[in-house]
C-alpha positions, 0 to 999 in steps of 0.5 A: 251511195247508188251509182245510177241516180235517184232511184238506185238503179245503173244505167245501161249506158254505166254498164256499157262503160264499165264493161268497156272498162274492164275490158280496157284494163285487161287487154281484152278490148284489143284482143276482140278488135283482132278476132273481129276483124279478122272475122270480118274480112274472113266473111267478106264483109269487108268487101260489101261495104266497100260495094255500099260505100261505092253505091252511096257516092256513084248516087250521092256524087263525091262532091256532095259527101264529106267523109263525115256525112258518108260515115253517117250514111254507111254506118246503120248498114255496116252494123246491119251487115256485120253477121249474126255469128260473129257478134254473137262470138264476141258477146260470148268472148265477152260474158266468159271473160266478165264472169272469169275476171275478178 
């Protein structure tokens, strides 16, 4: 029985799925949602998206966002912001904890 379709192949989306999975199950997840926010706030990221998010509605006007249409607009920039030592942490937290896990 393939898992990916036709051609036998597993999707990156499945692997993204099983990983969360796994993650889940062990407490991982919850763990690495603490380690990044404190890195997060440690780094100052937080603060330089409150500047972004100050920017988008000094520019846009509050009364033409909704919190909906403000979270589309911050977040390509908010994932851009986030520096590249703290994702590659929680990647590395990630593989040793796949290759650890049963």
């Amino acid at each position: 029985m393939n898992k990916g379709g036709d051609d036998g192949h597993v999707s990156d989306a499945q692997i993204r799925a099983q990983i969360h999975q796994k993650l889940v199950e062990s407490g991982e997840l919850e763990r690495l949602q603490k380690l990044v926010s404190l890195r997060l706030e440690s780094s100052g990221w937080r603060e330089q998206l409150k500047a972004h998010c100050k920017d988008v509605v000094q520019r846009k006007g509050v009364q033409n966002l909704t919190v909906e249409s403000l979270a589309l607009e911050i977040l390509p920039k908010a994932r851009d912001m986030v520096p590249p030592e703290i994702k590659q942490e929680v990647l590395s937290h990630i593989r040793d904890h796949l290759s650890s896990s049963p």
